[in-house]
C-alpha positions as CSV (number, residue, x, y, z in Angstrom):
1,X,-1.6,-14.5,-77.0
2,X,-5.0,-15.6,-78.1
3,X,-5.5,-18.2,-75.6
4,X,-4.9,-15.0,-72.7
5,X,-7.2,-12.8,-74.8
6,X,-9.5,-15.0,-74.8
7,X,-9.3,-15.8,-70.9
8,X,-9.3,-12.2,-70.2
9,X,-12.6,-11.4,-72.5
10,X,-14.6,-14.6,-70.8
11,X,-13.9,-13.5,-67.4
12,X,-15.4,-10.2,-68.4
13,X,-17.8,-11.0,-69.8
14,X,-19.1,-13.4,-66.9
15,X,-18.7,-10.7,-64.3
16,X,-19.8,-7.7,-66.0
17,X,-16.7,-6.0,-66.8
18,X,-14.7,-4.4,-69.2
19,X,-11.5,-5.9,-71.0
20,X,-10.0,-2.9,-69.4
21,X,-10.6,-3.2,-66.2
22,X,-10.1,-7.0,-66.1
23,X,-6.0,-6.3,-67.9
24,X,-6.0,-3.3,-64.9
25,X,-7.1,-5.8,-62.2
26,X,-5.0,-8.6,-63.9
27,X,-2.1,-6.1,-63.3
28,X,-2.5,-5.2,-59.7
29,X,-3.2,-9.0,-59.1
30,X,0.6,-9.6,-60.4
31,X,2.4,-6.8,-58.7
32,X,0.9,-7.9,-55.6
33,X,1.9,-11.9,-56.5
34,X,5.6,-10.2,-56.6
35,X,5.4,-7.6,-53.7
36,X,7.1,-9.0,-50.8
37,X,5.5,-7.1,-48.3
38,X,2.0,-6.6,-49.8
39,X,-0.4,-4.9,-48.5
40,X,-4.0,-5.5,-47.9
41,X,-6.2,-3.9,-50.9
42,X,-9.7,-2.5,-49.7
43,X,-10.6,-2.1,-53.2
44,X,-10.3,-5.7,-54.1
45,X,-13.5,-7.1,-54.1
46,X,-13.1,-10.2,-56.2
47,X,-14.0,-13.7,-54.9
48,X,-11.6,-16.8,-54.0
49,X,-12.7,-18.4,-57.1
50,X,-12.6,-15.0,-59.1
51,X,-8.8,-15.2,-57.8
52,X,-8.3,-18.7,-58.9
53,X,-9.1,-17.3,-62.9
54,X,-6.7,-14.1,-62.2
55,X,-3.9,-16.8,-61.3
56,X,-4.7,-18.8,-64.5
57,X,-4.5,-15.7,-66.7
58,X,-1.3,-15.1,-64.3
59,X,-0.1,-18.3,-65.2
60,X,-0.6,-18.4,-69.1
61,X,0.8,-14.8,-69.3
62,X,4.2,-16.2,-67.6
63,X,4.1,-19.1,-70.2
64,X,3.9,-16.2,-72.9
65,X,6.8,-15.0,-71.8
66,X,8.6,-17.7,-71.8
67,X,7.9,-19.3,-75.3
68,X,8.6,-15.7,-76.1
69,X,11.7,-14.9,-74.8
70,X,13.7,-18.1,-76.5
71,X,13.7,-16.4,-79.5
72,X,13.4,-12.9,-78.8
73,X,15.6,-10.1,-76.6
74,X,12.2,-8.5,-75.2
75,X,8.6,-8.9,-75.5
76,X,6.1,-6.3,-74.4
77,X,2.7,-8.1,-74.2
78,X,1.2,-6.1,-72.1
79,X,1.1,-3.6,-75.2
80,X,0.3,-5.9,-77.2
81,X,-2.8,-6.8,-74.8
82,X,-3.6,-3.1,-74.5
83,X,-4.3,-2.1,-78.0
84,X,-5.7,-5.5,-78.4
85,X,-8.0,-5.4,-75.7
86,X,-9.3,-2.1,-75.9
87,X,-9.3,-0.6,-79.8
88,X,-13.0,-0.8,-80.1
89,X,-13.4,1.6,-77.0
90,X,-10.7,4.2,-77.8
91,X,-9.2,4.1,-74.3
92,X,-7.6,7.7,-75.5
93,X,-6.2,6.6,-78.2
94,X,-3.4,5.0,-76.9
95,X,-0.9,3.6,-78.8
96,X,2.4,2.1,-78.2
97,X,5.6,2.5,-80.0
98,X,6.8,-0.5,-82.8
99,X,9.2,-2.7,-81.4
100,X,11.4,-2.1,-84.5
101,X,11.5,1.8,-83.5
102,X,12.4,1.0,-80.4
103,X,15.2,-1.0,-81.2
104,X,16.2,1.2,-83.7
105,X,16.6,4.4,-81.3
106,X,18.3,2.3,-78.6
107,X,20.9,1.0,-81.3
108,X,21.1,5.1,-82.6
109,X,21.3,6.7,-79.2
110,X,23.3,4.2,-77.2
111,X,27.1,3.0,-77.2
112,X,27.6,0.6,-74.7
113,X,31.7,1.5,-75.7
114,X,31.3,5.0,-74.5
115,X,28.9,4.9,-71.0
116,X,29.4,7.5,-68.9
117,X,31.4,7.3,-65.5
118,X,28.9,8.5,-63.6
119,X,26.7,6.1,-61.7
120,X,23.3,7.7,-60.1
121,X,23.5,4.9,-56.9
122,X,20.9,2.7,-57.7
123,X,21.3,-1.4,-57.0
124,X,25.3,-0.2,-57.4
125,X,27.5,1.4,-59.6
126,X,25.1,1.9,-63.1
127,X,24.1,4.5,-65.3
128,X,20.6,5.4,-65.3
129,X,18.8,5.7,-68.6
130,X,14.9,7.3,-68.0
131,X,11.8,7.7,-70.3
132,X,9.7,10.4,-68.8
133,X,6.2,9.2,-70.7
134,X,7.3,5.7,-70.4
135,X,3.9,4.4,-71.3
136,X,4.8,0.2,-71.4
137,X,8.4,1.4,-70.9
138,X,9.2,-0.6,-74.8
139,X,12.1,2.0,-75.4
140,X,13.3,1.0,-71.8
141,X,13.0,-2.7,-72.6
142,X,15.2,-2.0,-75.8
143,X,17.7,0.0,-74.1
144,X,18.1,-2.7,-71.5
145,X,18.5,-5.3,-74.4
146,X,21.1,-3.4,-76.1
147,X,23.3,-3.6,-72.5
148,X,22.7,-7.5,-72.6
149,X,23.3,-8.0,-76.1
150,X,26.9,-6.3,-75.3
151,X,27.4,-8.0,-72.6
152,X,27.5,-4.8,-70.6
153,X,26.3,-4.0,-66.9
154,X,22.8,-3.4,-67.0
155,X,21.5,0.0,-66.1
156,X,19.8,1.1,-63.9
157,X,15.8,2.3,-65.9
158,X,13.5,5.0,-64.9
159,X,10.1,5.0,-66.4
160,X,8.2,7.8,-65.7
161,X,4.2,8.1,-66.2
162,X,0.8,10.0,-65.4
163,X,-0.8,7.2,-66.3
164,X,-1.6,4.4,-63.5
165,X,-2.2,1.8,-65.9
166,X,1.0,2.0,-68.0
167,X,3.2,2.7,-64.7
168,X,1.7,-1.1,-63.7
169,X,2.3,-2.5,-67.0
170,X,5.9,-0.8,-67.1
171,X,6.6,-2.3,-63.9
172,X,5.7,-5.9,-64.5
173,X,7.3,-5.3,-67.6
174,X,10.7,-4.7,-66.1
175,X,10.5,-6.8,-63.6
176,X,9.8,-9.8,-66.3
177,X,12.6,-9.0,-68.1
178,X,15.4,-9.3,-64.9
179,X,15.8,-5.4,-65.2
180,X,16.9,-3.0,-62.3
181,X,14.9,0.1,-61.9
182,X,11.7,1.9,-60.8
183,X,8.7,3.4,-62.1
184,X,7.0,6.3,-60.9
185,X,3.6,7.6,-61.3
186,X,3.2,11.4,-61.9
187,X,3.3,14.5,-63.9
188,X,7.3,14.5,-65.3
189,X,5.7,18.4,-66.7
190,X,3.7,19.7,-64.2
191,X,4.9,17.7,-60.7
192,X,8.3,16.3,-61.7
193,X,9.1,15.4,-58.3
194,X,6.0,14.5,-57.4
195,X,4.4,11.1,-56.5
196,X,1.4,9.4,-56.8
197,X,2.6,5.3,-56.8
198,X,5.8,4.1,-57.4
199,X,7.3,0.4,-57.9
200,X,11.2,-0.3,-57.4
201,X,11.6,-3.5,-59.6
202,X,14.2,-6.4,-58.4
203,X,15.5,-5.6,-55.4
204,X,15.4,-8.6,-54.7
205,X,17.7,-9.4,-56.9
206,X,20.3,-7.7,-55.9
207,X,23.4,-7.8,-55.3
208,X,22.8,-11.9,-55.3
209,X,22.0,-13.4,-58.3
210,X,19.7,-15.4,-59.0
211,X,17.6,-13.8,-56.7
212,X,13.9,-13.6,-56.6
213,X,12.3,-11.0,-59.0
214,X,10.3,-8.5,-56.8
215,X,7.9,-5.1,-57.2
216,X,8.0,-3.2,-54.4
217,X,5.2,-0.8,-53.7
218,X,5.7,2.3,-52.3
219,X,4.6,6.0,-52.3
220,X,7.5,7.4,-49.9
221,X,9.6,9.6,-52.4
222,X,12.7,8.7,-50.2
223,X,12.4,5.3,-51.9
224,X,13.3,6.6,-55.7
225,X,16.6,7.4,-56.8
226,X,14.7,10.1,-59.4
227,X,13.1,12.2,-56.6
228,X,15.9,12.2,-54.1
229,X,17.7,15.7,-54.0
230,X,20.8,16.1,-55.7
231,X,24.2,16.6,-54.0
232,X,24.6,20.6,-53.4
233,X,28.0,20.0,-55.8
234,X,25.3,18.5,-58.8
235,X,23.0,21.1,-58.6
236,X,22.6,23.8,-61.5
237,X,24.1,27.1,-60.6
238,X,21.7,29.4,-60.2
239,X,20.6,31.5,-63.4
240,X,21.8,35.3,-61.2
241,X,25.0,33.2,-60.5
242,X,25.4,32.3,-64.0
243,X,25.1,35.7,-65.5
244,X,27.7,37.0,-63.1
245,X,30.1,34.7,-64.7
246,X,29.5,35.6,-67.7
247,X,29.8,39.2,-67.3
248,X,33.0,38.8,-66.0
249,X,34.1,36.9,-68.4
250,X,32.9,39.6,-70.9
251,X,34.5,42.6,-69.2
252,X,37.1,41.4,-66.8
C-alpha cells in the first residue's frame, strides 16, 4: 500500500490538491475505466498526462489486489486508503469497521445451510443480503466471502449510502471482488427510495462466466432491484387492515 500512498500524496501535492480529492477522483477515474457505456464528465478537468498518473495509481491499486487476494478471502483497501489518507484532516471522523468484526458477524448471522427460498430477481435466482450505511461495504465483502468459502451461490449485495465517496469505494469494491449487486446513493432514513447515483456491479458478468467485470452508472430508479415496487401480494397489510384482524380474532 505504501508505494499507492505514496503516488496518491505526490500527485497532490504537485497539483494542488488534497489526498481526498485525489482518492475521490482516483475513484471516479476507475468506475468510468469499468463503465461500459461511460459517459462524458464535464467536471473532469484533468490533463492527458494528469490521466496517464490516475492509470498508474489505477494500475498499482489492481496489483494490490492481486498480491492481496492469494492469501486473503477479501481486502478492502480502499478503507484502508481512507483512514490512511485523510486522519490528519478529520474527514468526519470516519472510520471503518475491522475486518475481524466483519468476519465475525457474517460467520454469527449467516448459514449458508439454511438460505431462504426466496430470491429478490437480481442477476437470477439469489438472496439478497443489504447494508443500509454500507460505508466501504466491508460487512458486504464478508458476507460474500462466507457464500464462497461454502461453496454456495453468491448473493445478490445491496449497499446502501448518503455518502458519495463510500457509495464509489463500495462499488469498486464489489466489483473487484467478482460480486453481484448494486450500490445506491441516498438517505436509507429520510429518502429510502430515493436516488441520487447508483452503480449495478457485474452485469457483465452474468449469466456467462468469466465475463468482463463492469460498473454501470445510472440514476434511473427502474435500474435497482431495492427501489423497484414490491408485488401487491409482498406488500405489508395496511396498519387499519391489520387491526381489523385482530379484533376479530379477539371477539369473533
Amino acid at each position: 500500500m505504501k508505494e499507492l500512498v505514496s503516488l496518491i500524496e505526490s500527485f497532490a501535492y504537485e497539483n494542488g490538491k488534497d489526498n481526498k480529492q485525489v482518492l475521490d477522483d482516483l475513484l471516479t477515474y476507475v468506475i468510468c475505466y469499468f463503465d461500459p457505456f461511460p459517459k462524458k464528465n464535464p467536471q473532469w478537468t484533468y490533463t492527458k498526462e494528469q490521466n496517464v498518473k490516475f492509470y498508474e495509481m489505477m494500475a498499482e491499486y489492481i496489483r494490490i489486489m492481486d498480491e492481496e487476494l492469494k492469501h486473503k478471502e477479501w481486502f478492502d483497501a480502499w478503507g484502508d486508503l481512507f483512514m490512511s489518507l485523510t486522519a490528519k484532516g478529520g474527514a468526519k471522523g470516519q472510520f471503518f469497521t475491522p475486518t475481524q468484526i466483519c468476519d465475525m458477524m457474517a460467520k454469527m448471522e449467516i448459514d449458508t445451510d439454511k438460505l431462504p427460498e426466496k430470491s429478490c430477481g437480481g442477476f437470477g435466482n439469489r438472496i439478497a443480503i443489504a447494508d443500509p450505511a454500507a460505508g466501504s461495504s466491508r460487512c458486504l465483502l464478508a458476507a460474500h466471502a462466507r457464500f464462497i468459502h461454502d461453496q454456495k451461490k453468491p448473493p445478490y449485495l445491496v449497499a446502501e449510502d448518503v455518502d458519495r465517496m463510500c457509495c464509489k469505494m463500495s462499488a469498486v469494491n464489489m466489483m473487484m471482488h467478482g460480486c453481484f449487486g448494486e450500490v445506491v446513493c441516498h438517505d436509507t432514513l429520510a429518502d429510502p427510495k430515493g436516488l441520487k447515483i447508483g452503480y449495478i456491479i457485474n452485469e457483465g458478468m452474468y449469466p456467462f462466466y468469466p465475463g468482463l467485470p463492469t460498473i454501470r452508472t445510472s440514476q434511473e430508479t427502474k435500474d435497482f432491484v431495492s427501489l423497484r415496487p414490491q408485488p401487491v401480494s409482498q406488500q405489508a397489510t395496511p396498519k387499519i387492515k391489520r387491526k381489523e384482524q385482530q379484533l376479530e380474532l379477539d371477539f369473533g
